[in-house]
C-alpha positions as CSV (number, residue, x, y, z in Angstrom):
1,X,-131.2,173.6,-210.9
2,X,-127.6,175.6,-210.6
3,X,-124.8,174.1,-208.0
4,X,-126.0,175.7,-205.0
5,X,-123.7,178.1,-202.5
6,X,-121.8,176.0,-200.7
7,X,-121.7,177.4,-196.7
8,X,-118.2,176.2,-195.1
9,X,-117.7,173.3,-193.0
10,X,-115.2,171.6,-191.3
11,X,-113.3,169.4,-193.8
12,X,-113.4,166.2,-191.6
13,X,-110.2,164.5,-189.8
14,X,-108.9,161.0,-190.3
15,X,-111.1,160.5,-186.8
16,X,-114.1,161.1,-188.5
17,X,-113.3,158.6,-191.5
18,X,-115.4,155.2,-191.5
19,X,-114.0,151.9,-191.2
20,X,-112.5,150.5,-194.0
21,X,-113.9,147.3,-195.4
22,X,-111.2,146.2,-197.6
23,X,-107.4,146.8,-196.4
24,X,-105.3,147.5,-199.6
25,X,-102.5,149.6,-199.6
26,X,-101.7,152.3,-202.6
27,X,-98.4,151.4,-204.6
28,X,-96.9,153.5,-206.7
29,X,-96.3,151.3,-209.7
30,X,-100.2,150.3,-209.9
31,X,-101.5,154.1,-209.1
32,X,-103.2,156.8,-211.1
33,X,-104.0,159.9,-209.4
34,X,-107.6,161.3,-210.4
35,X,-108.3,165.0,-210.3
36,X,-112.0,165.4,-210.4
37,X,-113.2,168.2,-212.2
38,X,-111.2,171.2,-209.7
39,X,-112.5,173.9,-212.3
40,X,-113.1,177.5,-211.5
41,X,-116.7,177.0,-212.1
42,X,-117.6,174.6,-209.4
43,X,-115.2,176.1,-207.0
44,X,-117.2,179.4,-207.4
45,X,-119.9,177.4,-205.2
46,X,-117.2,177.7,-201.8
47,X,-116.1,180.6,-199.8
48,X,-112.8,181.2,-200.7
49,X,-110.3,181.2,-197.6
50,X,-112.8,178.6,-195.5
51,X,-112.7,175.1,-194.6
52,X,-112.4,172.5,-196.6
53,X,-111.8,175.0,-199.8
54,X,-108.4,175.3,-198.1
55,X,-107.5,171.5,-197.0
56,X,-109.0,171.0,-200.2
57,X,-106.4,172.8,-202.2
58,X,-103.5,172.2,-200.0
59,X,-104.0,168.4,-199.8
60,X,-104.3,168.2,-203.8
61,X,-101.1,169.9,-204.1
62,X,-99.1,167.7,-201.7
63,X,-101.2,164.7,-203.7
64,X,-99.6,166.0,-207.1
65,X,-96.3,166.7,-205.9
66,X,-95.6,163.0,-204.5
67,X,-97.0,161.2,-207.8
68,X,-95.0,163.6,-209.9
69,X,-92.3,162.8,-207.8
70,X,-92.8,158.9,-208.0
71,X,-93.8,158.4,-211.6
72,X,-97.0,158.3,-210.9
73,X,-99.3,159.7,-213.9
74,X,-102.0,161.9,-213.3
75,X,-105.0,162.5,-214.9
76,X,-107.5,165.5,-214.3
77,X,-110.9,165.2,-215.6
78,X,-112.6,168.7,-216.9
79,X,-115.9,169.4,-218.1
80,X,-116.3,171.5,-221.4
81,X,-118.5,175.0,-221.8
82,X,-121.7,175.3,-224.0
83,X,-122.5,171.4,-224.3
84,X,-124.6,170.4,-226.8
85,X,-128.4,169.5,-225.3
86,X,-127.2,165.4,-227.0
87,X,-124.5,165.6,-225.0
88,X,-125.6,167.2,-222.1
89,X,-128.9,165.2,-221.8
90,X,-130.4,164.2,-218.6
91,X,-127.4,166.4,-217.2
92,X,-129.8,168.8,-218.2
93,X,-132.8,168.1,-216.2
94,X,-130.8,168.0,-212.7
95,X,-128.5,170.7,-213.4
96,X,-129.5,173.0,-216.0
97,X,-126.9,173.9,-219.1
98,X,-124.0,173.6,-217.1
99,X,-120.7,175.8,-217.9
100,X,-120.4,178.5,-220.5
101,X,-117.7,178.3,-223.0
102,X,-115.9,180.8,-220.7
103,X,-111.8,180.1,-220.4
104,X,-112.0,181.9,-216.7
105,X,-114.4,179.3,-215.7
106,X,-113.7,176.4,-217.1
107,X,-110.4,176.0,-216.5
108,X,-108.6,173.9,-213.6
109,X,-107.9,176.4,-211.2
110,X,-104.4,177.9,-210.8
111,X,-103.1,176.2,-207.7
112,X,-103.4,172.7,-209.2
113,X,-103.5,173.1,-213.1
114,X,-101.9,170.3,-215.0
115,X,-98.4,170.5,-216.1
116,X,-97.3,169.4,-219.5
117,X,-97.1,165.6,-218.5
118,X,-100.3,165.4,-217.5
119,X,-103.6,163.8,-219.2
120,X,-106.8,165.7,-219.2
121,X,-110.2,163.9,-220.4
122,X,-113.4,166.1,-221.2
123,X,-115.8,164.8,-218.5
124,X,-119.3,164.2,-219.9
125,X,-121.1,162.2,-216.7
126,X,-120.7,161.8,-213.3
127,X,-118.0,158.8,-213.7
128,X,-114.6,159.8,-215.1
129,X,-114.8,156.6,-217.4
130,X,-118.3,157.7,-219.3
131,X,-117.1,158.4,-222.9
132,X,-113.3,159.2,-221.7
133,X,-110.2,157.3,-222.5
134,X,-109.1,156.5,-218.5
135,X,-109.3,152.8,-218.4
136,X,-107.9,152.8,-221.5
137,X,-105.1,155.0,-220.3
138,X,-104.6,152.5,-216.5
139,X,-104.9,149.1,-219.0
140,X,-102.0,150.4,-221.4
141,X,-99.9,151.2,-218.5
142,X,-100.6,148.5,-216.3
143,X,-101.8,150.9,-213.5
144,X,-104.8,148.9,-211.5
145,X,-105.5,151.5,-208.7
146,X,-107.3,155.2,-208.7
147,X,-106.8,157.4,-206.2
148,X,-109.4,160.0,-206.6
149,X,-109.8,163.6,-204.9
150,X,-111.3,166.7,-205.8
151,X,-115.2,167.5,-206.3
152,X,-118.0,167.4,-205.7
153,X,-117.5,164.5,-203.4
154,X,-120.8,162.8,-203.3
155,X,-121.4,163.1,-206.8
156,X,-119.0,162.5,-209.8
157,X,-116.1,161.4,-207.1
158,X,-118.3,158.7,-205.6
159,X,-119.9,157.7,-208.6
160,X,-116.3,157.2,-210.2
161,X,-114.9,155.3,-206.7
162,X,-118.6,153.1,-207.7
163,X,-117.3,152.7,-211.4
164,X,-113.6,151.9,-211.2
165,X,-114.4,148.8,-209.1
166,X,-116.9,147.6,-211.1
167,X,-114.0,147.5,-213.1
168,X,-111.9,145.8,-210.9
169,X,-109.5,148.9,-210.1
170,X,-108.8,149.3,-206.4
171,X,-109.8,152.9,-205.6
172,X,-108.3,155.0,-203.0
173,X,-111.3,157.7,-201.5
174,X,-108.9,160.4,-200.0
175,X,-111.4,162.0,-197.6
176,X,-109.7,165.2,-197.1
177,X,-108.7,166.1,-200.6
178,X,-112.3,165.5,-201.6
179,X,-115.2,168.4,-200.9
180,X,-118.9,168.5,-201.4
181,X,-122.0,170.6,-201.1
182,X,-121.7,169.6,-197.4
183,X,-120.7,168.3,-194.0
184,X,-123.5,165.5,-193.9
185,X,-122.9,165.2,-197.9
186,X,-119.1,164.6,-197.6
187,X,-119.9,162.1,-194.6
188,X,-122.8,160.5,-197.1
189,X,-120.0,160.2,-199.8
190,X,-117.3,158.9,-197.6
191,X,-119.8,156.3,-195.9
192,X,-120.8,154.5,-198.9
193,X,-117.2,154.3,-200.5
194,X,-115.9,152.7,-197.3
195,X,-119.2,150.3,-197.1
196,X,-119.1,149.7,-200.9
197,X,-116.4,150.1,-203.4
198,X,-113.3,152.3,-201.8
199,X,-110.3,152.7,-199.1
200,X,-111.3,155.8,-197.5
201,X,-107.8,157.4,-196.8
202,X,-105.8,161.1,-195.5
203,X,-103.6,162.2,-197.6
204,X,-100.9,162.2,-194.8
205,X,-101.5,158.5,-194.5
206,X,-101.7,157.9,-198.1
207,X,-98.1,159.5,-198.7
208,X,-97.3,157.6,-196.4
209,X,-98.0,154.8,-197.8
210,X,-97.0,155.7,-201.5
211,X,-93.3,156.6,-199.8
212,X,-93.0,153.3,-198.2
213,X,-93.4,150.8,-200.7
214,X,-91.2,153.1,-203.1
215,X,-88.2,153.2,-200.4
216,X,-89.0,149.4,-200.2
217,X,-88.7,149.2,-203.6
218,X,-85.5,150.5,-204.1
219,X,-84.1,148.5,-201.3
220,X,-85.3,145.6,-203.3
221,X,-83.4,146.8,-206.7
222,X,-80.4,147.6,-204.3
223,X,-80.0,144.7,-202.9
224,X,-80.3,143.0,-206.1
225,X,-77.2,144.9,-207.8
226,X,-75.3,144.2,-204.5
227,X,-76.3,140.7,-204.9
228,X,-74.8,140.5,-208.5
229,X,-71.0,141.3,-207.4
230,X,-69.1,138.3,-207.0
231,X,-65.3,137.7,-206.0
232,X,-64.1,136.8,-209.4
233,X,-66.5,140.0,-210.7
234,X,-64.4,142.1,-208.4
235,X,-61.0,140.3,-209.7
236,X,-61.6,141.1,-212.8
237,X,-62.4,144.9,-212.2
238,X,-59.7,145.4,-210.6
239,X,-57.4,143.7,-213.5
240,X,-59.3,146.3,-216.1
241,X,-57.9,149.6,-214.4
242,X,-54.8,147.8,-214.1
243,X,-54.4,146.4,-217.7
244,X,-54.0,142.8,-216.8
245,X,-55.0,139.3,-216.7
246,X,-57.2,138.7,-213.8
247,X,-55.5,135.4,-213.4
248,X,-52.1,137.4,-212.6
249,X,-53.6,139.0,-209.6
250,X,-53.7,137.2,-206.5
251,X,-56.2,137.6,-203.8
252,X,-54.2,138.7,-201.4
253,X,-51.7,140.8,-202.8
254,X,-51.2,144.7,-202.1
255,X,-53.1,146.2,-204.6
256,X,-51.6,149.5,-204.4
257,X,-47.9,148.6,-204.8
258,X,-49.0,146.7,-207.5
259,X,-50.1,150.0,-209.1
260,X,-53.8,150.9,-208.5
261,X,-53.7,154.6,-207.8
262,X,-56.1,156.5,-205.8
263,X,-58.3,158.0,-208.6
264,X,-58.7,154.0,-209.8
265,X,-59.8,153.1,-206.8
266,X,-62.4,156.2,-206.2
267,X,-63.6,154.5,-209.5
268,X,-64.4,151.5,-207.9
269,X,-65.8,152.8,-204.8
270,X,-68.7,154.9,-206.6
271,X,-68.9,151.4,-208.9
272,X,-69.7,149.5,-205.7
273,X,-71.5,152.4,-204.1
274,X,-73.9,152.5,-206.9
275,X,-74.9,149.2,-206.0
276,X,-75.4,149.7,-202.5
277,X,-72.4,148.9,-201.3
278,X,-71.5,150.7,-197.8
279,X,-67.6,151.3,-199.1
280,X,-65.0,154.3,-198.9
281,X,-61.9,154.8,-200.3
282,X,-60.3,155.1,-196.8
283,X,-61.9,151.6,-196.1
284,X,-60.5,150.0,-199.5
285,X,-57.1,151.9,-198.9
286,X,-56.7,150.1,-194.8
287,X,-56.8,147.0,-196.3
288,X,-56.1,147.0,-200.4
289,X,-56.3,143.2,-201.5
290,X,-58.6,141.3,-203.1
291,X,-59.6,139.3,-199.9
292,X,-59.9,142.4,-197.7
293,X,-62.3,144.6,-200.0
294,X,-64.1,141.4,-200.8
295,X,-64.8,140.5,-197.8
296,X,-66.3,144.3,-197.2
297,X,-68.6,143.9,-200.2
298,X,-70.1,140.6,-199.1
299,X,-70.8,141.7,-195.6
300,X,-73.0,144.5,-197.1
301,X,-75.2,141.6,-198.6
């Protein structure tokens, strides 16, 4: 009834994924990153060193580093030692008592342990959201898409891919940042959440992804601030570092003999450039009116 040893086996390429049924595309704003139960105890089933234990690891860890990069939150589900038989239950039957209370084996494993920010939920069935607080935890932050890796692939992985969209969460399979008790297993696994219930993904392409809607994203908000300068906006900035009336400044005036030193306008340059504007202080200085440096900022537009 124990996890059987695990023999290795090639962790399988994005050639070997299935075709996708559904084409949605992971965004960072709506995201959760799920991972599944990477405790000592169930990595004891692996040869260290072999494939996939090592695509396994390495592909987690590049999977963590972008969402902590991004905002993303991530939440790692781990199953407790010494459950009680009411709460291990038909568990039981298929798999005998499970994990002692053992620290060394229960824990998330070193190379992807959860840093301070991060949520972890005692696992108590197959599905992450059985008697956890994870759809709770996506609803209050408006998240609407689990990207799940880890193990065993065919088992609690799937069955979570199988239980978020029966909640209506788009689920992102990551093919080779999952690993299961085998090749034809793993295959099994990333079969039915292609045909049923998931995007199966690569973690390269998934990055990717992740990367490119962020970048478009803050081209978005960039644009937007750019957008916000006007002539009479820039007028008046101009009149604050000099201590007048914006009405007493005409548009075409030289700016400099009028006063407005070069650490005034270096303050207005990394203004503008904050916004997005493509500026420099030897572009404001060749041509220091009004006119001239408006004329800059709306080209940028």
């Amino acid at each position: 009834m124990a996890i059987p040893a695990i023999s290795p086996y090639s962790m399988p390429m994005a050639s070997d994924f299935p075709q996708n049924r559904v084409s949605w595309k992971a965004n960072p704003k709506r995201s959760v990153l799920l991972i599944h139960d990477m405790q000592q105890y169930f990595l004891n089933a692996y040869t260290l060193g072999e494939s996939p234990i090592i695509q396994l690891i390495e592909n987690i860890q590049l999977l963590k580093a972008q969402c902590t990069e991004l905002g993303i939150p991530i939440v790692y589900t781990a199953q407790p030692g010494d459950q009680r038989p009411e709460d291990r239950a038909l568990l039981q039957d298929f798999w005998g008592p499970g994990l002692a209370d053992d620290p060394s084996q229960t824990k998330v494993i070193d190379e992807v342990a959860p840093n301070a920010s991060d949520t972890v939920l005692t696992k108590w069935r197959y599905s992450a959201f059985k008697r956890t607080k994870l759809m709770e935890i996506m609803q209050e932050q408006g998240r609407d898409q689990l990207i799940i890796c880890g193990v065993y692939a065919h088992i609690g992985c799937l069955l979570t891919a199988c239980d978020a969209f029966m909640q209506d969460m788009e689920t992102f399979f990551v093919c080779d940042a999952v690993a299961d008790f085998s090749a034809d297993h793993h295959k099994m696994a990333m079969t039915y959440a292609a045909d049923r219930c998931a995007v199966t993904i690569s973690t390269a392409l998934l990055l990717e992804q992740l990367k490119s809607i962020q970048l478009s994203s803050n081209k978005a908000v960039t644009k937007a601030n750019l957008h916000s300068l006007t002539q009479p906006l820039v007028r008046q900035q101009v009149a604050e570092l000099l201590g007048e009336s914006p009405s007493d400044i005409d548009d075409n005036e030289d700016l400099i003999d009028r006063g407005l030193d070069s650490i005034r306008m270096m303050s207005l340059v990394e203004r503008w450039r904050s916004k997005g504007a493509d500026v420099t202080f030897v572009k404001l200085a060749a041509g220091p009116t009004i006119s001239a440096w408006w004329n800059l900022l709306s080209s940028a537009k």
